[in-house]
PyMOL Python script that loads the backbone (N, CA, C, O; Angstrom):
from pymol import cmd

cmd.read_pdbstr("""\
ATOM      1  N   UNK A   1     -16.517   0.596   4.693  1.00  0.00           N
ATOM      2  CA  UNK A   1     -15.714  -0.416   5.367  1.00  0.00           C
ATOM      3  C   UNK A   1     -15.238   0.143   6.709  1.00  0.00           C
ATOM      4  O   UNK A   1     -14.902   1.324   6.797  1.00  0.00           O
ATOM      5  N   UNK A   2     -15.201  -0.803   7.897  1.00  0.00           N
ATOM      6  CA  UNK A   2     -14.720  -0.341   8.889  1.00  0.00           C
ATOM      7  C   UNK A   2     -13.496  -0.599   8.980  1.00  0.00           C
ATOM      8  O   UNK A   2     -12.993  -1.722   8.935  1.00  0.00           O
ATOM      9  N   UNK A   3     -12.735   0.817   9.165  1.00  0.00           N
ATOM     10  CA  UNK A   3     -11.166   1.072   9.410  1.00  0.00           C
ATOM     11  C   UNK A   3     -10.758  -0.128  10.325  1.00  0.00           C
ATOM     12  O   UNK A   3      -9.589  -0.384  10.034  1.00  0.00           O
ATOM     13  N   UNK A   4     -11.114  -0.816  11.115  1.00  0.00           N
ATOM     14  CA  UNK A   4     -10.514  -1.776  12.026  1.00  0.00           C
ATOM     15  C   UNK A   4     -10.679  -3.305  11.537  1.00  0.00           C
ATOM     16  O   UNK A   4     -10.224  -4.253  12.177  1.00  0.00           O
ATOM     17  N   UNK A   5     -11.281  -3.410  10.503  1.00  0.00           N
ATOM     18  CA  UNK A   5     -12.068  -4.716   9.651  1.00  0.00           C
ATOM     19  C   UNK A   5     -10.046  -4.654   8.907  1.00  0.00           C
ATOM     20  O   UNK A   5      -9.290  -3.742   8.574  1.00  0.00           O
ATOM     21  N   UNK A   6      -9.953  -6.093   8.961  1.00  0.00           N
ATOM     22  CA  UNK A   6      -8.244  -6.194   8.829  1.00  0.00           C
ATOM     23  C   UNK A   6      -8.572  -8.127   7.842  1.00  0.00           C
ATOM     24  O   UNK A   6      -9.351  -8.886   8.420  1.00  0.00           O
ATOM     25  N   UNK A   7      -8.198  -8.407   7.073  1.00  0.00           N
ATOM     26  CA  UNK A   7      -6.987  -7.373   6.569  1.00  0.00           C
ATOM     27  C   UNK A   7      -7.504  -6.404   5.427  1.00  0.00           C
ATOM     28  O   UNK A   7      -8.691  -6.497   5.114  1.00  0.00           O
ATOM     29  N   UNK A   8      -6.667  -5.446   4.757  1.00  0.00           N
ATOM     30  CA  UNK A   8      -7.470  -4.765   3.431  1.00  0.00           C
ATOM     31  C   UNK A   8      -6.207  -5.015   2.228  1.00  0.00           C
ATOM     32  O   UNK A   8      -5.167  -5.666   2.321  1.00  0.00           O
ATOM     33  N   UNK A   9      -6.744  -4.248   1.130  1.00  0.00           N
ATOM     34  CA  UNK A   9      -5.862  -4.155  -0.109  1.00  0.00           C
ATOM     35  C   UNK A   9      -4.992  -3.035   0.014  1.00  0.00           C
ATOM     36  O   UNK A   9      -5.132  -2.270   0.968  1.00  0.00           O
ATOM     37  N   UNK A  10      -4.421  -2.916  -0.541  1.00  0.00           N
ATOM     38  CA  UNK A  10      -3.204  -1.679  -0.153  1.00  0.00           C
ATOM     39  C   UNK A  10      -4.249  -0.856  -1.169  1.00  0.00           C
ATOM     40  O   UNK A  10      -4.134   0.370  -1.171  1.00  0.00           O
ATOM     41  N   UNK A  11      -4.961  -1.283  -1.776  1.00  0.00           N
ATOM     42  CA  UNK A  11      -5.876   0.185  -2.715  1.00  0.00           C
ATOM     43  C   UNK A  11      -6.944   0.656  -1.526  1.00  0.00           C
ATOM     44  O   UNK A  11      -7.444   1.773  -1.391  1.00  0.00           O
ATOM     45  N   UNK A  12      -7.114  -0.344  -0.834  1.00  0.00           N
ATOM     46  CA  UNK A  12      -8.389   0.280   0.013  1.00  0.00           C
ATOM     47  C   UNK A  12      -7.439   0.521   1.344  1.00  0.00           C
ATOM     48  O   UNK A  12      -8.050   0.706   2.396  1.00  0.00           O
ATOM     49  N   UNK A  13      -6.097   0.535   1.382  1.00  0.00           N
ATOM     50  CA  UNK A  13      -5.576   1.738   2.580  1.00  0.00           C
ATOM     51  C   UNK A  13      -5.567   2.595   2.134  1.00  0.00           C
ATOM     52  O   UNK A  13      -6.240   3.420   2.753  1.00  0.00           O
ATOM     53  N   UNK A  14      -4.977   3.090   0.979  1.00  0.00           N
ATOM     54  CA  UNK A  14      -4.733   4.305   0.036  1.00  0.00           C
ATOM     55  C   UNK A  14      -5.699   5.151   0.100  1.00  0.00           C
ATOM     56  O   UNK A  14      -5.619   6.252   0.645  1.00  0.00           O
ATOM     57  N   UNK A  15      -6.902   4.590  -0.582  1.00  0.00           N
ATOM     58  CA  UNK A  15      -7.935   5.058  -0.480  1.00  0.00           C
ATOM     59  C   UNK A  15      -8.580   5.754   0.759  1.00  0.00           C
ATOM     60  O   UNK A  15      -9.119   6.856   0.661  1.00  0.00           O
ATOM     61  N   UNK A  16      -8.485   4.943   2.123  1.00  0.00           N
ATOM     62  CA  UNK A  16      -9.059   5.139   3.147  1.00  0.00           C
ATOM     63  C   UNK A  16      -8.300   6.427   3.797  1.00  0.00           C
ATOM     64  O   UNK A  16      -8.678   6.916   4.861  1.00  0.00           O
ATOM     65  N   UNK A  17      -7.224   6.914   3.074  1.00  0.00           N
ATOM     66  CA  UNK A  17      -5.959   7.915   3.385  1.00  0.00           C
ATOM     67  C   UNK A  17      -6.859   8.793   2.532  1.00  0.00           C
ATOM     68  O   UNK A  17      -7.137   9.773   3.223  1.00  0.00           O
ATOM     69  N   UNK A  18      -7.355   8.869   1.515  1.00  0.00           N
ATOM     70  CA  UNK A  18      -7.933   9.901   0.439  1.00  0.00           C
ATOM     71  C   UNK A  18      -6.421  10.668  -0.219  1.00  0.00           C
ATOM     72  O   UNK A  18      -6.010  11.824  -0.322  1.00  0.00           O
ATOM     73  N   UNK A  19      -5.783   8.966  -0.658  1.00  0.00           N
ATOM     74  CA  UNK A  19      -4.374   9.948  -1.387  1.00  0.00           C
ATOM     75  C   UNK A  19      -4.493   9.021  -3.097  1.00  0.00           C
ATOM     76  O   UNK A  19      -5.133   8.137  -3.668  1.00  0.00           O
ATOM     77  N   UNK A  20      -3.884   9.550  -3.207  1.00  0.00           N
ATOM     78  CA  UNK A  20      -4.067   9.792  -4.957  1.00  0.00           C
ATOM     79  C   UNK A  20      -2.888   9.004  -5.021  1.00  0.00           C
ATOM     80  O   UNK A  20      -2.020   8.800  -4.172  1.00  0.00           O
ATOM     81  N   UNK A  21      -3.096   8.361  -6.877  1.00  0.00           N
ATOM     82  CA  UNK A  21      -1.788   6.881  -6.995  1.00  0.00           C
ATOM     83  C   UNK A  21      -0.612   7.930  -6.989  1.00  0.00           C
ATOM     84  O   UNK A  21       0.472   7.550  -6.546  1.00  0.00           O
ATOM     85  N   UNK A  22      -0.725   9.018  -7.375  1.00  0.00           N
ATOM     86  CA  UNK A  22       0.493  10.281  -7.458  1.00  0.00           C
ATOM     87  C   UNK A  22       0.976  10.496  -6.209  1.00  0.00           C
ATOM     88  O   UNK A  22       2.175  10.386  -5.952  1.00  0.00           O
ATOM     89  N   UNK A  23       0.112  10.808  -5.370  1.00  0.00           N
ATOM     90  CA  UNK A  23       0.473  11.276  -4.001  1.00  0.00           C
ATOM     91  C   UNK A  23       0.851  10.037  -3.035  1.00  0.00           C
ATOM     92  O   UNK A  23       1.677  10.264  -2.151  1.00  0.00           O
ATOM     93  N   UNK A  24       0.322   8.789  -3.142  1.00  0.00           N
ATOM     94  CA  UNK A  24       1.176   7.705  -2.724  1.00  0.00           C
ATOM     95  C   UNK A  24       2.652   7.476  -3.439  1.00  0.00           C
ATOM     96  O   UNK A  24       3.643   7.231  -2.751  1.00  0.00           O
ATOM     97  N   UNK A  25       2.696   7.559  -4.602  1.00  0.00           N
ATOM     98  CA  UNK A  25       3.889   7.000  -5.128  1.00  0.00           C
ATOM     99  C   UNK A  25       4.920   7.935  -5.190  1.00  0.00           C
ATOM    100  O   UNK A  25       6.082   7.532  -5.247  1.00  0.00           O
ATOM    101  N   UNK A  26       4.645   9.208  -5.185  1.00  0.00           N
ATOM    102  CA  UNK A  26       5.601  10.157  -4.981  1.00  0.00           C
ATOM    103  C   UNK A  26       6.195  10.130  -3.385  1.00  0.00           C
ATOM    104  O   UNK A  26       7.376   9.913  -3.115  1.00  0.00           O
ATOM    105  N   UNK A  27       5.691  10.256  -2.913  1.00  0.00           N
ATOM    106  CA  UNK A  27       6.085   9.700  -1.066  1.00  0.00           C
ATOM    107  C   UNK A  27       6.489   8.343  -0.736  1.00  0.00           C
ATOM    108  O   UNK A  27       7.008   8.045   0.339  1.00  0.00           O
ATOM    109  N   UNK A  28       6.227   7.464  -1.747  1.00  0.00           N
ATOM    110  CA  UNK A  28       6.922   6.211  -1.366  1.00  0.00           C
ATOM    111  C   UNK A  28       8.242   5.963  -2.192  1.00  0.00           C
ATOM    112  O   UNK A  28       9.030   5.018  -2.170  1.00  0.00           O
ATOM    113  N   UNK A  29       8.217   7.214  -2.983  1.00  0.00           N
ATOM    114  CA  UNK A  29       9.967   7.074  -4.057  1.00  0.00           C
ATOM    115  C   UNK A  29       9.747   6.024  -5.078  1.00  0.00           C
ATOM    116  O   UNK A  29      10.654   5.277  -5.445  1.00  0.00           O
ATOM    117  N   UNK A  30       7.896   5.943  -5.774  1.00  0.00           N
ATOM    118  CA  UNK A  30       8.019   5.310  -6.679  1.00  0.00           C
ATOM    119  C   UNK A  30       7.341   5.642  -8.063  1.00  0.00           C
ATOM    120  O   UNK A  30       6.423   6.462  -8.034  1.00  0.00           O
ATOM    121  N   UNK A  31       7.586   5.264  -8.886  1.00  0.00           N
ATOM    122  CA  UNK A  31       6.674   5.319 -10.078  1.00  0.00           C
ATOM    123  C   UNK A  31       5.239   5.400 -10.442  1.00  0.00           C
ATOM    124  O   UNK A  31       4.875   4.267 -10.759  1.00  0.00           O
ATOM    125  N   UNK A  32       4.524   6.028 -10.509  1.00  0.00           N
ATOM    126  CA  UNK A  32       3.026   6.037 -10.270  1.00  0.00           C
ATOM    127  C   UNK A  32       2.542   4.456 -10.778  1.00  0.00           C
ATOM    128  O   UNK A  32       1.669   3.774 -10.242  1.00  0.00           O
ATOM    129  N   UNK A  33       3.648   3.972 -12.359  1.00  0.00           N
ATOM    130  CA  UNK A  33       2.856   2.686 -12.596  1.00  0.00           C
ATOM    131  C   UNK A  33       3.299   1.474 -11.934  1.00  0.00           C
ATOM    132  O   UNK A  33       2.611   0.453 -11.955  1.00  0.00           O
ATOM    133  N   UNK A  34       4.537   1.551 -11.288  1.00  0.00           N
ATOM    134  CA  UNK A  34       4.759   0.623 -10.351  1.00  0.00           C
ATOM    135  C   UNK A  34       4.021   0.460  -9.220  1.00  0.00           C
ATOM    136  O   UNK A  34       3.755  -0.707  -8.935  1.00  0.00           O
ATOM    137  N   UNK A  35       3.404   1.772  -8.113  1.00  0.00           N
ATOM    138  CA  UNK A  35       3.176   1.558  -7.531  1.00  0.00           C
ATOM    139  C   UNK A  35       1.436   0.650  -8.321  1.00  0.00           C
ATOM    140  O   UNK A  35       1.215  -0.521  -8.010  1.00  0.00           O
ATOM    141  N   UNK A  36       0.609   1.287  -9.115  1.00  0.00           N
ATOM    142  CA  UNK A  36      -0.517   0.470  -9.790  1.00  0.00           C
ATOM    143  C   UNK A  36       0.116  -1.172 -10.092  1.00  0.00           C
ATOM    144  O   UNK A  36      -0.561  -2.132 -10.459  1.00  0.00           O
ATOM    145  N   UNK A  37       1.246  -1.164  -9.883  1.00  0.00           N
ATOM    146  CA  UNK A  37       1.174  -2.761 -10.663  1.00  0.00           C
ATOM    147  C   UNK A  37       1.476  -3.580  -8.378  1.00  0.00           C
ATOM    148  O   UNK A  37       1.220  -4.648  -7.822  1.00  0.00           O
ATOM    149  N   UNK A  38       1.957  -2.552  -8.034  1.00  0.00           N
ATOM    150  CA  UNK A  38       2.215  -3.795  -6.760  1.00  0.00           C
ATOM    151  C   UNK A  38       0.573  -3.443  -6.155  1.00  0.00           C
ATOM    152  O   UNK A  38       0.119  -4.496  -5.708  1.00  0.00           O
ATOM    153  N   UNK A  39      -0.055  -2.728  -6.064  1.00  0.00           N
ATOM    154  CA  UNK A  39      -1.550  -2.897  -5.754  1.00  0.00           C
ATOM    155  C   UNK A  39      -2.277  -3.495  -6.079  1.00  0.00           C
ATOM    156  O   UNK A  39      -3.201  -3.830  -5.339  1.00  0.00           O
ATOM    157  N   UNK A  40      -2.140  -4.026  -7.759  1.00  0.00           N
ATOM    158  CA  UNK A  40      -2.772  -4.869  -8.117  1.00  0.00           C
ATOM    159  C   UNK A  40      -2.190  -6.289  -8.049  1.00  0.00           C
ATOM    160  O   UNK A  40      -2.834  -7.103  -8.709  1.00  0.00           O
ATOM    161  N   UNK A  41      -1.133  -6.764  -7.409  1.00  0.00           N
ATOM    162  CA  UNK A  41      -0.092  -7.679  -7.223  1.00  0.00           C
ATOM    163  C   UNK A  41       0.931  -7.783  -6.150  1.00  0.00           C
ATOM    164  O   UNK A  41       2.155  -7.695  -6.253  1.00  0.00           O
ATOM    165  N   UNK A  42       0.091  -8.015  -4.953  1.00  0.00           N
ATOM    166  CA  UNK A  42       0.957  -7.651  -3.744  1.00  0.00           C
ATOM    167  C   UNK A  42       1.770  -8.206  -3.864  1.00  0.00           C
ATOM    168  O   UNK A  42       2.879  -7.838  -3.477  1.00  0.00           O
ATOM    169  N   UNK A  43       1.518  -9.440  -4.513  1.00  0.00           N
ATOM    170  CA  UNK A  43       3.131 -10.898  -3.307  1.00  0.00           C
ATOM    171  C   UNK A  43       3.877 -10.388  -4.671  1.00  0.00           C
ATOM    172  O   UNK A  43       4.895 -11.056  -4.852  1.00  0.00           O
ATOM    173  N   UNK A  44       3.674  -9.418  -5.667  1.00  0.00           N
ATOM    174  CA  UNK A  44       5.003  -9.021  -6.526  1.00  0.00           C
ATOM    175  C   UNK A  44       5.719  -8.231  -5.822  1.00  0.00           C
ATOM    176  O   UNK A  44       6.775  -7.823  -6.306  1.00  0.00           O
ATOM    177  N   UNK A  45       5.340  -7.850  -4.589  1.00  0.00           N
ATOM    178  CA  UNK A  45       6.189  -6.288  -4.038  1.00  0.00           C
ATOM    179  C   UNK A  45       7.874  -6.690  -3.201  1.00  0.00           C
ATOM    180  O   UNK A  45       8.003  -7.458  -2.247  1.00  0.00           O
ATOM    181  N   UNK A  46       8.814  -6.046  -3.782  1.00  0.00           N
ATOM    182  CA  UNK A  46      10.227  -6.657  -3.028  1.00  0.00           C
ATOM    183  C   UNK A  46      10.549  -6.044  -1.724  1.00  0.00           C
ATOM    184  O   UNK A  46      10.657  -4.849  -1.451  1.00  0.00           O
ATOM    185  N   UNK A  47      10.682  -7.068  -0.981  1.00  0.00           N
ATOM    186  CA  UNK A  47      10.904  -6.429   0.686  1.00  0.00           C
ATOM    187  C   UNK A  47      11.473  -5.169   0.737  1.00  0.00           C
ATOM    188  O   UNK A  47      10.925  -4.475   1.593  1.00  0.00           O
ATOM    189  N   UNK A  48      12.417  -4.582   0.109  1.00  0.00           N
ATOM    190  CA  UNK A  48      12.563  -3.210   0.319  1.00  0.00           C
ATOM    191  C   UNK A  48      11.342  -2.242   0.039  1.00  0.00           C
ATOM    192  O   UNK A  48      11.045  -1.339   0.822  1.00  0.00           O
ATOM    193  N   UNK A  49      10.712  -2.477  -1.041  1.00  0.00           N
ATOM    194  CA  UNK A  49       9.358  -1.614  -1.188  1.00  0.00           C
ATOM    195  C   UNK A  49       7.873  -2.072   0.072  1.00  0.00           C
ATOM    196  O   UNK A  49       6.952  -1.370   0.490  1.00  0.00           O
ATOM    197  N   UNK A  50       8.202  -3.396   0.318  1.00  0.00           N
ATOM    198  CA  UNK A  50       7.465  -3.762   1.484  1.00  0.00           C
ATOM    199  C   UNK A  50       7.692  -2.885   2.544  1.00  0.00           C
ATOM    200  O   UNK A  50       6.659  -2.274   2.820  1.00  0.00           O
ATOM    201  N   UNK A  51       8.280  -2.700   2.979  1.00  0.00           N
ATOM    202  CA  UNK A  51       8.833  -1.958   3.963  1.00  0.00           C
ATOM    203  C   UNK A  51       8.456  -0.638   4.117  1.00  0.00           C
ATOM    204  O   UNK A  51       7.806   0.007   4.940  1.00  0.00           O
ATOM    205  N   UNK A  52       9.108  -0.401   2.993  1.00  0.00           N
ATOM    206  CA  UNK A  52       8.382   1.627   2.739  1.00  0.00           C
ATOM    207  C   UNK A  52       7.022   1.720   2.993  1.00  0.00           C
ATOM    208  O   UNK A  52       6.548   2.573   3.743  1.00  0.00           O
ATOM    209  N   UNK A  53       6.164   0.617   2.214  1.00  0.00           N
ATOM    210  CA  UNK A  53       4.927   0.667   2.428  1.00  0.00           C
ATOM    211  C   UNK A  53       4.078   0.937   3.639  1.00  0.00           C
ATOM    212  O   UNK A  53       3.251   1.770   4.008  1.00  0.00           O
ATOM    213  N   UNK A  54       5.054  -0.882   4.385  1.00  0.00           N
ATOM    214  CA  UNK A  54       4.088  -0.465   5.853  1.00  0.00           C
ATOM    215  C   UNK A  54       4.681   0.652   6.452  1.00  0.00           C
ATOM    216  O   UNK A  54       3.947   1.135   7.314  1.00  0.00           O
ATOM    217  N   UNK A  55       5.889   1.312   6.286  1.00  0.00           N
ATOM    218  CA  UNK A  55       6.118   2.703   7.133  1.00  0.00           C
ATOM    219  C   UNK A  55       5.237   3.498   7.080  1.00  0.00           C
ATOM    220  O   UNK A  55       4.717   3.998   8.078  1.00  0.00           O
ATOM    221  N   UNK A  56       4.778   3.862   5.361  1.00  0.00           N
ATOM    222  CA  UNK A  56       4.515   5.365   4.938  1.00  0.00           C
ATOM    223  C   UNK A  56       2.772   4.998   5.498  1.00  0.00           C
ATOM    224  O   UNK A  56       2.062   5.961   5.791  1.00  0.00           O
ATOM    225  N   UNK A  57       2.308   3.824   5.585  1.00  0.00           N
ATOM    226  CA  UNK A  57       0.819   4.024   6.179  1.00  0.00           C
ATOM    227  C   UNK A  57       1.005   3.030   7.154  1.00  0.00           C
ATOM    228  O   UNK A  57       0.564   1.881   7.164  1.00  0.00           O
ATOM    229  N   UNK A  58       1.586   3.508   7.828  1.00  0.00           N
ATOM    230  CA  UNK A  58       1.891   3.064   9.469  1.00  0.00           C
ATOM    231  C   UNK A  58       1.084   1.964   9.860  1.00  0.00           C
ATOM    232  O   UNK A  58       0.071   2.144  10.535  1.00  0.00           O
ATOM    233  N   UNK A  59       1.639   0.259   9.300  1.00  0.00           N
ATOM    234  CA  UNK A  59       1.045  -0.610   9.449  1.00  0.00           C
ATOM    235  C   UNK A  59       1.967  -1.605  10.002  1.00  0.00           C
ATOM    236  O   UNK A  59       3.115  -1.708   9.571  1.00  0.00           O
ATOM    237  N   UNK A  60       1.405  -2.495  11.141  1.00  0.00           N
ATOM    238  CA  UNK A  60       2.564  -3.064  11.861  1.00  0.00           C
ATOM    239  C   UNK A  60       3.478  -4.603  10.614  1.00  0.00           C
ATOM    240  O   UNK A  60       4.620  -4.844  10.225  1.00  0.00           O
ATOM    241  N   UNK A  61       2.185  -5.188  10.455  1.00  0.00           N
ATOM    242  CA  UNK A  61       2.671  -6.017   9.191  1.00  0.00           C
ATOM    243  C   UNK A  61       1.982  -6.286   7.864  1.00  0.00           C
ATOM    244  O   UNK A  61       0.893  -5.987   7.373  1.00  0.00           O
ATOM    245  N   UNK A  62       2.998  -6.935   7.501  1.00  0.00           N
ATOM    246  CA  UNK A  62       2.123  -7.438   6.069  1.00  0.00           C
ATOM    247  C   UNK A  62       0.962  -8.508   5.856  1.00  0.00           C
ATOM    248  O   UNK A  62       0.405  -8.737   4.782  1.00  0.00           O
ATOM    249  N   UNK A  63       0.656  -9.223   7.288  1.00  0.00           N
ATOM    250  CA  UNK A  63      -0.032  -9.566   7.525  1.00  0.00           C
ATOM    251  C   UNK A  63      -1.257  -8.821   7.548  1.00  0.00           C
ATOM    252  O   UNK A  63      -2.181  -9.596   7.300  1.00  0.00           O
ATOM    253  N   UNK A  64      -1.737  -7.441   7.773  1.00  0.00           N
ATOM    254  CA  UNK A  64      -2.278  -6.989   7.781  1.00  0.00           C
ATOM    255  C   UNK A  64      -2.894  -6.363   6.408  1.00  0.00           C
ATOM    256  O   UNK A  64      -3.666  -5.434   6.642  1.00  0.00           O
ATOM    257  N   UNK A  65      -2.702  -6.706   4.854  1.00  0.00           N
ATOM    258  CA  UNK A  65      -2.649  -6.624   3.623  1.00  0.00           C
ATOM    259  C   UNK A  65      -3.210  -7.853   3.164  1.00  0.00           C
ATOM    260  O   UNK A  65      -2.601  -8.900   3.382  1.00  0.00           O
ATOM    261  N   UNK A  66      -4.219  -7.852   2.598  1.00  0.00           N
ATOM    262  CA  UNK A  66      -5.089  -9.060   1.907  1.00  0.00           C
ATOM    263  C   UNK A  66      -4.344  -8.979   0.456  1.00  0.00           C
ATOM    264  O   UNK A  66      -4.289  -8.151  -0.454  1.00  0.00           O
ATOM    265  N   UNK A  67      -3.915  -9.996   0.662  1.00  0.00           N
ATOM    266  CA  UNK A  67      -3.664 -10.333  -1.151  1.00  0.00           C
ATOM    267  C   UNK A  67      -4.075 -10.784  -2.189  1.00  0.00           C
ATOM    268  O   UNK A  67      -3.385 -10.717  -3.206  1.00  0.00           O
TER     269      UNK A  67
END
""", "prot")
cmd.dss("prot")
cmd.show_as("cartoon", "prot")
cmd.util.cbc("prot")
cmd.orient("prot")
């Protein structure tokens, strides 16, 4: 996939980072199975965890996240 091809899944940013559900969710201050359940369920994610998200992989919006 090309990195500039928009929008993606938050599994295929993750991925495209080569970070692990551990190594995402530990850096985002979450639960390894929470973070598996909002990847598989974006529009479940609560604006405060929205947020962390687009920080920690430096994304301007959530627009940019296929759901």
């Amino acid at each position: 996939m090309n990195r500039t091809e928009l929008p993606r899944t938050i599994i295929e940013i993750r991925k495209s980072r080569q970070l692990t559900v551990a190594e995402a969710a530990k850096s985002l201050g979450l639960h390894n199975d929470m973070l598996l359940k909002y990847e598989r369920e974006p529009q479940e994610i609560p604006l405060s965890v929205a947020d962390r998200i687009l920080r920690f992989y430096e994304i301007s919006s959530m627009d940019q996240i296929k759901v």
